[in-house]
Biopython code that builds the backbone (N, CA, C, O; Angstrom):
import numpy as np
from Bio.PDB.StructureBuilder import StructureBuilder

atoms = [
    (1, "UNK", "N", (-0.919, 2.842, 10.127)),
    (1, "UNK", "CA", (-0.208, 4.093, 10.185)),
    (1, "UNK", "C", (1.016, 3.989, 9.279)),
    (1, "UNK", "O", (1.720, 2.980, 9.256)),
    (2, "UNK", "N", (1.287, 5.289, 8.385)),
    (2, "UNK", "CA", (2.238, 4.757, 7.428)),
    (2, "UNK", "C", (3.651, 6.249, 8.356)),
    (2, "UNK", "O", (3.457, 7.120, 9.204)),
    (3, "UNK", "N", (4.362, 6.005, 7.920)),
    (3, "UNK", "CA", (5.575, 7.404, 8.096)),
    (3, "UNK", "C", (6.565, 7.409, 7.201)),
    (3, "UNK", "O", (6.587, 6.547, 6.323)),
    (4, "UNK", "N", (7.397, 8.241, 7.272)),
    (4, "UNK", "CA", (8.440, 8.564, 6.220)),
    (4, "UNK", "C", (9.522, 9.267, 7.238)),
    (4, "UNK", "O", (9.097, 10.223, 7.886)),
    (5, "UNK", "N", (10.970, 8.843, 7.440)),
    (5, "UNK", "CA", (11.910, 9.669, 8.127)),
    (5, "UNK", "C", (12.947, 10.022, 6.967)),
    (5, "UNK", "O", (13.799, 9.401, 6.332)),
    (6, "UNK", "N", (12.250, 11.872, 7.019)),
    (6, "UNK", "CA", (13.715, 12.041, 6.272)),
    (6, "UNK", "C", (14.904, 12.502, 6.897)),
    (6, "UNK", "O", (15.008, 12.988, 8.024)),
    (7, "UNK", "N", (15.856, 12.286, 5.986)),
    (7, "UNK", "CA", (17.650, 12.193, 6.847)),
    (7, "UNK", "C", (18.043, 13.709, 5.884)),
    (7, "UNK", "O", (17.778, 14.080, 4.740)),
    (8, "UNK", "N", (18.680, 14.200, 6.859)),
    (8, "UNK", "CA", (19.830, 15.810, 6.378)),
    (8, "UNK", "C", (20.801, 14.473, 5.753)),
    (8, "UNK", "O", (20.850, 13.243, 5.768)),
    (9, "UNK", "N", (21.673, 15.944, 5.087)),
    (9, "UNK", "CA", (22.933, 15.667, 4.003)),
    (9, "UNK", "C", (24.031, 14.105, 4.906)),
    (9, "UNK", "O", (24.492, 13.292, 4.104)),
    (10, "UNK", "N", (24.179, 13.978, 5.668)),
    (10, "UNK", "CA", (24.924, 13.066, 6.712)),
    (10, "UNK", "C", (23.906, 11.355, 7.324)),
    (10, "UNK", "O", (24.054, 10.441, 8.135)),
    (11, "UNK", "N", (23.145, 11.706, 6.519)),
    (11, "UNK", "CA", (22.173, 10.634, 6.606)),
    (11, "UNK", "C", (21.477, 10.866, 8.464)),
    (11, "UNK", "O", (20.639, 9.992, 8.689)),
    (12, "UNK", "N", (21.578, 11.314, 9.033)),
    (12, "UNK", "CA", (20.864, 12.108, 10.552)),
    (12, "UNK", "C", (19.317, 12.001, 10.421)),
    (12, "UNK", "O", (19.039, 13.024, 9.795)),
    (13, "UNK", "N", (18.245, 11.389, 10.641)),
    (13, "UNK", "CA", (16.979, 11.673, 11.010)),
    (13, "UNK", "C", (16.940, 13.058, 11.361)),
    (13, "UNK", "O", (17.687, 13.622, 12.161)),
    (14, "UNK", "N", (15.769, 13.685, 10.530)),
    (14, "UNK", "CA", (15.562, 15.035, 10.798)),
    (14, "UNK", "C", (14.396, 16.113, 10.756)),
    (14, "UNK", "O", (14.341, 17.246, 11.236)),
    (15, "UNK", "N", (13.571, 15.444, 10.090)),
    (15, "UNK", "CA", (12.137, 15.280, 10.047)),
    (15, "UNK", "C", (11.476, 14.067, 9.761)),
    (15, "UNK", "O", (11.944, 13.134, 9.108)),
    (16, "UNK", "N", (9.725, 14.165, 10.587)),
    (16, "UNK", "CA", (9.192, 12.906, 9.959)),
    (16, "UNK", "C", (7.974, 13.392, 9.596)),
    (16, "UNK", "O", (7.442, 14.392, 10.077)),
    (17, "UNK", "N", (7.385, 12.453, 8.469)),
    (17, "UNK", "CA", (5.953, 13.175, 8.517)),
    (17, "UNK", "C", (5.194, 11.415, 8.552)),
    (17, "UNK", "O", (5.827, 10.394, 8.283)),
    (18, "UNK", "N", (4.059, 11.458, 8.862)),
    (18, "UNK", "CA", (3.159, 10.924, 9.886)),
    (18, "UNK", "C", (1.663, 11.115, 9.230)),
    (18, "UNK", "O", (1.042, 12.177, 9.211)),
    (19, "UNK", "N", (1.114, 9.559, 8.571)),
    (19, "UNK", "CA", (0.038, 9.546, 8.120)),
    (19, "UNK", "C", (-0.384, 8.783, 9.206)),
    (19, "UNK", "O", (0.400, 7.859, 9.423)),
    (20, "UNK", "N", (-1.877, 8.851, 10.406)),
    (20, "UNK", "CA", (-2.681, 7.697, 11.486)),
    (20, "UNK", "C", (-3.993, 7.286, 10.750)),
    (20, "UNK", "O", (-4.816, 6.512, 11.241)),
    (21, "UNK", "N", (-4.120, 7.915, 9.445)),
    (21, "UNK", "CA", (-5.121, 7.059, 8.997)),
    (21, "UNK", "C", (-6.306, 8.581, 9.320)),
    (21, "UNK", "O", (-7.395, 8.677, 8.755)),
    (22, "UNK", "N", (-5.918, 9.334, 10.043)),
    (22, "UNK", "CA", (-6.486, 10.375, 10.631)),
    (22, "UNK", "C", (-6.455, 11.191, 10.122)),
    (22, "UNK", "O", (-7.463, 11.588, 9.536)),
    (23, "UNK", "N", (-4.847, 12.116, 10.069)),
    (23, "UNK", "CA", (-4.517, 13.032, 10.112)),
    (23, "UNK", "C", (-3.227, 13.066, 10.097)),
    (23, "UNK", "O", (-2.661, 12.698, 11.127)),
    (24, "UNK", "N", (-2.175, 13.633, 8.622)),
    (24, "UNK", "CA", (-1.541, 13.550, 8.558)),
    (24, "UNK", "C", (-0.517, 15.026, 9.128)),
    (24, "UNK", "O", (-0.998, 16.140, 8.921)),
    (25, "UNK", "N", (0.653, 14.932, 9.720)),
    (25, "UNK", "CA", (1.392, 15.493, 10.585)),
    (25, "UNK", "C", (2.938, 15.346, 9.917)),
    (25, "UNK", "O", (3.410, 14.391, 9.300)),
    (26, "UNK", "N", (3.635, 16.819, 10.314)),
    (26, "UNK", "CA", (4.702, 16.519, 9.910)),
    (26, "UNK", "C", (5.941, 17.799, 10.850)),
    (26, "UNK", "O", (5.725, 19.000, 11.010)),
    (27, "UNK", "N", (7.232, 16.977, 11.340)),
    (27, "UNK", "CA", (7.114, 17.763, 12.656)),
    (27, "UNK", "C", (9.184, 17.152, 12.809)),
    (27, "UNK", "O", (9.367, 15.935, 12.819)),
    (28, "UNK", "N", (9.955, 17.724, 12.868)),
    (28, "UNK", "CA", (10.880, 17.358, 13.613)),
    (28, "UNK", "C", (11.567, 16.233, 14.363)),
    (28, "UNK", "O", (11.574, 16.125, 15.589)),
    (29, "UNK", "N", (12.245, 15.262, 13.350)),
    (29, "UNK", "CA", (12.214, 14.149, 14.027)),
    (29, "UNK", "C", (12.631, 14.073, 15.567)),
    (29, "UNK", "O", (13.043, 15.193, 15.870)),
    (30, "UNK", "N", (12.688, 13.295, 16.559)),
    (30, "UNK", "CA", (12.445, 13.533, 17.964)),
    (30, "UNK", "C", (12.871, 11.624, 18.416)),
    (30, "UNK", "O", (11.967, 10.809, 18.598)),
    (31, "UNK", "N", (14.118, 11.314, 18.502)),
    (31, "UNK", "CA", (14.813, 10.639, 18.798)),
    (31, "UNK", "C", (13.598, 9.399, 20.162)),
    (31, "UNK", "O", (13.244, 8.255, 19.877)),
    (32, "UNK", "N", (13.344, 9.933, 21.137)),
    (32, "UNK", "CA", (12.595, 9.882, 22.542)),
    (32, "UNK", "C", (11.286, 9.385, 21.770)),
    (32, "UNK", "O", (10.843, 8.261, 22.004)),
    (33, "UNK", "N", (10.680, 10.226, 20.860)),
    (33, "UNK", "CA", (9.411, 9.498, 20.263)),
    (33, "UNK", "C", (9.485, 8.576, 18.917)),
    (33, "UNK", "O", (8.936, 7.483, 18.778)),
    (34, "UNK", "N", (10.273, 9.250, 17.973)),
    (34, "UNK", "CA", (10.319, 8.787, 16.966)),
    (34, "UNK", "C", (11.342, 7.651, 16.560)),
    (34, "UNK", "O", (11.642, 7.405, 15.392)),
    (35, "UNK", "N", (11.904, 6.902, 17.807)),
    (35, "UNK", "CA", (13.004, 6.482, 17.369)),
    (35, "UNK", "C", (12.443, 4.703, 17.135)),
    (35, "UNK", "O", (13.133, 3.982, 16.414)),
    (36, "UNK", "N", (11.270, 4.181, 17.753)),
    (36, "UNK", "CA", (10.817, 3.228, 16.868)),
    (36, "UNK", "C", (11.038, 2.698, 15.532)),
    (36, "UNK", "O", (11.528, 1.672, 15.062)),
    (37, "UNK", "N", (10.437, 3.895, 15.032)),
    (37, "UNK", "CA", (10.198, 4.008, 13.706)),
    (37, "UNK", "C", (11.691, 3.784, 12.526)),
    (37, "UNK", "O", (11.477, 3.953, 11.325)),
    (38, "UNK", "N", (12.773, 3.501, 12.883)),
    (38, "UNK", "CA", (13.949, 3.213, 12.365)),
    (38, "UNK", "C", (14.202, 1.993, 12.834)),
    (38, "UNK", "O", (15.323, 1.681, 12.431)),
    (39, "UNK", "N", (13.717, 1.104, 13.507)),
    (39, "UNK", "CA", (13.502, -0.049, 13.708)),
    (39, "UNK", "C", (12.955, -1.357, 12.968)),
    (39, "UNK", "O", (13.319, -2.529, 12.875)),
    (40, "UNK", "N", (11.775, -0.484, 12.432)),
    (40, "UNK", "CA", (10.822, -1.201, 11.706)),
    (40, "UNK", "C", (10.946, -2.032, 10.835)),
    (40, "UNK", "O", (11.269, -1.475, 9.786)),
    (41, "UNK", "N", (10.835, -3.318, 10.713)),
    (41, "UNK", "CA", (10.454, -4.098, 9.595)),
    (41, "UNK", "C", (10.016, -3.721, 8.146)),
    (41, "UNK", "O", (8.849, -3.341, 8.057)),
    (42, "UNK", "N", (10.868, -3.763, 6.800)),
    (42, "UNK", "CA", (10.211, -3.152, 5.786)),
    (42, "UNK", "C", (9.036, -4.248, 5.107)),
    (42, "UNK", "O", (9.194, -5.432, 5.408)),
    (43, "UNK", "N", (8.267, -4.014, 4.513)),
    (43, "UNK", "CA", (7.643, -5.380, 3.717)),
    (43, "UNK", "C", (8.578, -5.194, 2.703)),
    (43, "UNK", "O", (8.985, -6.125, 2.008)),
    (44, "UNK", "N", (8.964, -3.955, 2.574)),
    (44, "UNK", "CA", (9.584, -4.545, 0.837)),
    (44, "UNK", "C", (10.708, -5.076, 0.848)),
    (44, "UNK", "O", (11.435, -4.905, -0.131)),
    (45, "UNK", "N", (11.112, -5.784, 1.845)),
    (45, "UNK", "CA", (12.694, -6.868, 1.893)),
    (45, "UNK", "C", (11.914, -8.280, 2.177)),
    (45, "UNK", "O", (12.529, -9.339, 2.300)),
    (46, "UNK", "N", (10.789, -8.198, 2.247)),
    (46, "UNK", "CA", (9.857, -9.648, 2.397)),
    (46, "UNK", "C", (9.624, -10.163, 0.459)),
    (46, "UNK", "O", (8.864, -9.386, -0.121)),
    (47, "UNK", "N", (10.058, -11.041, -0.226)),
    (47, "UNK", "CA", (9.945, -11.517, -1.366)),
    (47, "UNK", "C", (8.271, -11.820, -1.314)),
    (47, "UNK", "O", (7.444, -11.116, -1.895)),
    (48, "UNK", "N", (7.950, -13.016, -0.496)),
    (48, "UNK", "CA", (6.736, -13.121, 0.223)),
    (48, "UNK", "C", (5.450, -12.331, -0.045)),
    (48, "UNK", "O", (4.363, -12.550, -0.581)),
    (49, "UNK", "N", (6.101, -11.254, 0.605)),
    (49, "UNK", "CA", (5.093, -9.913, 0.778)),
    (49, "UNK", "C", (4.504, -9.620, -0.818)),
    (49, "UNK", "O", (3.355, -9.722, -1.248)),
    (50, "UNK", "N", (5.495, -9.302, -1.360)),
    (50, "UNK", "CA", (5.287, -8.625, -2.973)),
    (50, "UNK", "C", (4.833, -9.927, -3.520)),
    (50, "UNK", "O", (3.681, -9.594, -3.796)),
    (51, "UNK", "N", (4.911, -11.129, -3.863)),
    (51, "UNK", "CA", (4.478, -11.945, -4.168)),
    (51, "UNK", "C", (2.873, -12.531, -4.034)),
    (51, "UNK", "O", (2.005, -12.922, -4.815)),
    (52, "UNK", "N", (3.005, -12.368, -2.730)),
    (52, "UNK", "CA", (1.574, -12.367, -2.107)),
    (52, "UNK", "C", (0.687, -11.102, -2.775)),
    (52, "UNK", "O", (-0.256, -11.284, -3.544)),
    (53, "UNK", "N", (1.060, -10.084, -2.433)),
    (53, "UNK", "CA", (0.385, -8.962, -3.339)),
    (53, "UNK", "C", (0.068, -8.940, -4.902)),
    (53, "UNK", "O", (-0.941, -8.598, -5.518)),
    (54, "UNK", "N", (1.304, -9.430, -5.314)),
    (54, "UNK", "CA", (0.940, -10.156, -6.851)),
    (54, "UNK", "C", (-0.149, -10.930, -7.163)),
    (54, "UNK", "O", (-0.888, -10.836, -8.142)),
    (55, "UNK", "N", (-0.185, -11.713, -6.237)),
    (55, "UNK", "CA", (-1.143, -12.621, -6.565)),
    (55, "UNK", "C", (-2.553, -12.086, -5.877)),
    (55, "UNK", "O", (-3.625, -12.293, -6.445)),
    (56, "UNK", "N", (-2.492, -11.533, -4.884)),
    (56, "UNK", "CA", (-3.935, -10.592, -4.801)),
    (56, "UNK", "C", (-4.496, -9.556, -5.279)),
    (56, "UNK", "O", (-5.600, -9.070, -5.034)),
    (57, "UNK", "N", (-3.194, -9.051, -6.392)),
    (57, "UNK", "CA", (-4.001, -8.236, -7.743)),
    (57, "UNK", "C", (-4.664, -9.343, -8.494)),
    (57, "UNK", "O", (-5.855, -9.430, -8.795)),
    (58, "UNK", "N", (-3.726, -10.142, -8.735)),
    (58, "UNK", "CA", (-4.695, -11.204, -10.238)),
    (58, "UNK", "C", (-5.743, -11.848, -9.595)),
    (58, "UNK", "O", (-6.595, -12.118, -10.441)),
    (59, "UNK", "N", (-6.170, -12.328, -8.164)),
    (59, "UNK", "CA", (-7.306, -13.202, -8.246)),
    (59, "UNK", "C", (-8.362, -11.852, -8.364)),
    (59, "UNK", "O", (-9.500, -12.214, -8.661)),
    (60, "UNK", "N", (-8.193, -10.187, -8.170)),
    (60, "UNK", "CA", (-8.663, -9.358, -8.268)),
    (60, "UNK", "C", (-9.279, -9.202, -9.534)),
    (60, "UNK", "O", (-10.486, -9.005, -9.678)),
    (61, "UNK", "N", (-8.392, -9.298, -10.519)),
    (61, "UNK", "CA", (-8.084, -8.755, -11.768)),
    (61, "UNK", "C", (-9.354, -10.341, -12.461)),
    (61, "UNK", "O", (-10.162, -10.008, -13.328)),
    (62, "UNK", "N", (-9.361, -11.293, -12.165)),
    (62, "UNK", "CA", (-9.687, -12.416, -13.020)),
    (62, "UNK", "C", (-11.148, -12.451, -12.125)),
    (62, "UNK", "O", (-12.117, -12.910, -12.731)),
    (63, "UNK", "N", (-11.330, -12.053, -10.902)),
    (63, "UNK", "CA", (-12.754, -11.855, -10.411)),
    (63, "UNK", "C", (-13.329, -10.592, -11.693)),
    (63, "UNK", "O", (-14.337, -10.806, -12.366)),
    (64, "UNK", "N", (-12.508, -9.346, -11.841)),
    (64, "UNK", "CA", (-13.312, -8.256, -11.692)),
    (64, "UNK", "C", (-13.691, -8.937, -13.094)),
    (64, "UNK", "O", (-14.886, -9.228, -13.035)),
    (65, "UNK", "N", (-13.027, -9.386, -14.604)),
    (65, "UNK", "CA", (-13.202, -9.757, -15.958)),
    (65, "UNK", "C", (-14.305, -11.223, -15.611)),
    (65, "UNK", "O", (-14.954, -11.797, -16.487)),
    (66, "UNK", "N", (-14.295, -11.537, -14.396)),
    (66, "UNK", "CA", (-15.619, -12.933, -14.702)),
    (66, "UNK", "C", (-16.758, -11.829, -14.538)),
    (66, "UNK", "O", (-17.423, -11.660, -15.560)),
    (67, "UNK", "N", (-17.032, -11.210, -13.665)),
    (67, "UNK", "CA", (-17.783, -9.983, -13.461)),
    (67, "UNK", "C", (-18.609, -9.331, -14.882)),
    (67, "UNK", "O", (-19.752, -9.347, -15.338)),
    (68, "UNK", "N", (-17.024, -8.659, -15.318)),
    (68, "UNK", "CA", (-17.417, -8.586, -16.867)),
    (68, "UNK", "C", (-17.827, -9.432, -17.655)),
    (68, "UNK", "O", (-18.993, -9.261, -18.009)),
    (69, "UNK", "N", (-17.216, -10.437, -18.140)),
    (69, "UNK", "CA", (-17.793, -11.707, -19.067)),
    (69, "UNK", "C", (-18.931, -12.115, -18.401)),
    (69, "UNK", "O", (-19.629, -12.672, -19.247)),
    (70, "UNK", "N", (-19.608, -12.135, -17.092)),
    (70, "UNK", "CA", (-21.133, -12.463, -17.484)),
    (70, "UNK", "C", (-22.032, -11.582, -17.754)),
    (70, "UNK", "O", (-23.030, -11.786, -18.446)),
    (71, "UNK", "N", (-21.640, -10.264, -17.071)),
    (71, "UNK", "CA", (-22.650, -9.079, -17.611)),
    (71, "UNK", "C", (-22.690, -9.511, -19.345)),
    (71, "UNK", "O", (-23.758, -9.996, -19.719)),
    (72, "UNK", "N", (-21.764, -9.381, -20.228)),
    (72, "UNK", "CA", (-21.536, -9.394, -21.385)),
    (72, "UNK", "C", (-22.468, -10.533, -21.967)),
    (72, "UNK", "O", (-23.080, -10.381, -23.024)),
    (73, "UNK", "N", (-22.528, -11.601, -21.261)),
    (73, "UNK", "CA", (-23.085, -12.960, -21.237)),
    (73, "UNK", "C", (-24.803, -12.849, -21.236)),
    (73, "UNK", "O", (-25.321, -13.607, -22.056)),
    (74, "UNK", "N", (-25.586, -12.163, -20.577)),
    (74, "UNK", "CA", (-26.081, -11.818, -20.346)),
    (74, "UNK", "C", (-26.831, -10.692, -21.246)),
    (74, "UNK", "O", (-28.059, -10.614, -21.284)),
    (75, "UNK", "N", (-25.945, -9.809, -21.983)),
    (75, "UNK", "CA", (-26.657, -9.103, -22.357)),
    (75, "UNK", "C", (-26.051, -9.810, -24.056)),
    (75, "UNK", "O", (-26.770, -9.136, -24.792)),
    (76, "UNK", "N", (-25.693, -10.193, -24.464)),
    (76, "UNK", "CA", (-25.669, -10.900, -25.655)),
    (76, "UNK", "C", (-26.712, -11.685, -25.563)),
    (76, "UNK", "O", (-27.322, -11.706, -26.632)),
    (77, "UNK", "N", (-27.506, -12.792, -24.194)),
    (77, "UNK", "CA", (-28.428, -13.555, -24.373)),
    (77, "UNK", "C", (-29.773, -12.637, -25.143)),
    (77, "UNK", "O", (-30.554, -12.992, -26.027)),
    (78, "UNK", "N", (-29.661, -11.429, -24.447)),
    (78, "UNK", "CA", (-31.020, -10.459, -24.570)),
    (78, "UNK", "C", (-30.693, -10.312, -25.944)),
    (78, "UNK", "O", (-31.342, -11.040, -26.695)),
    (79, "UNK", "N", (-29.544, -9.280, -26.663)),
    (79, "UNK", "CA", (-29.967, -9.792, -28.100)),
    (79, "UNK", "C", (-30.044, -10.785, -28.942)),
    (79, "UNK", "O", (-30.632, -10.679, -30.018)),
    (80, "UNK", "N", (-29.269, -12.204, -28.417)),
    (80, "UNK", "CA", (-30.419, -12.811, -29.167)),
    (80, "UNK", "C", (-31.387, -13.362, -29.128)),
    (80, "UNK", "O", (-31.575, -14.251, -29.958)),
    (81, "UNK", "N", (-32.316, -13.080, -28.222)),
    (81, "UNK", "CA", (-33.736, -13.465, -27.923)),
    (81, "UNK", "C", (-34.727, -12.526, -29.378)),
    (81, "UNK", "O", (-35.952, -12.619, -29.450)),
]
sb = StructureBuilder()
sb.init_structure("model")
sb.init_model(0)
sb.init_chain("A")
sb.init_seg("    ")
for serial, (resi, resn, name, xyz) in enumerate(atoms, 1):
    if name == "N":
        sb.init_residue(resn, " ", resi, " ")
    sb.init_atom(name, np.array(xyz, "f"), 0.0, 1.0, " ", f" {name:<3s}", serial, name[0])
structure = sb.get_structure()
């Protein structure tokens, strides 16, 4: 579940809107329900986090080009047969 709290001119929580993966919602922030959500842990103050993600684009990125280089491999064998 992702959210977003936006703040009026005084920095005040004042709306939130609300992705569950479902159905996204967007509604009056509400102190009693929504007040979790200003709590939360960011990843993006985790160095870690982004790092880790870095590196699970490139083993991405160097799978998807072996992928490529053998198709390529492969069809260079066929022409030169």
């Amino acid at each position: 579940m992702s959210f977003e709290i936006l703040r009026d001119s005084k920095g005040k929580p004042s709306h939130v809107n609300i992705d569950d993966g479902f159905m996204m919602t967007s509604r009056p922030y509400d102190e009693d329900t929504d007040g979790w959500m200003d709590h939360q842990l960011s990843p993006h103050d985790f160095s870690a986090i982004s790092f880790g993600r870095e590196v699970e684009w490139l083993v991405a990125e160097v799978n998807r080009l072996r992928r490529e280089n053998f198709s390529l491999e492969r069809q260079l064998e066929l022409l030169r047969r």
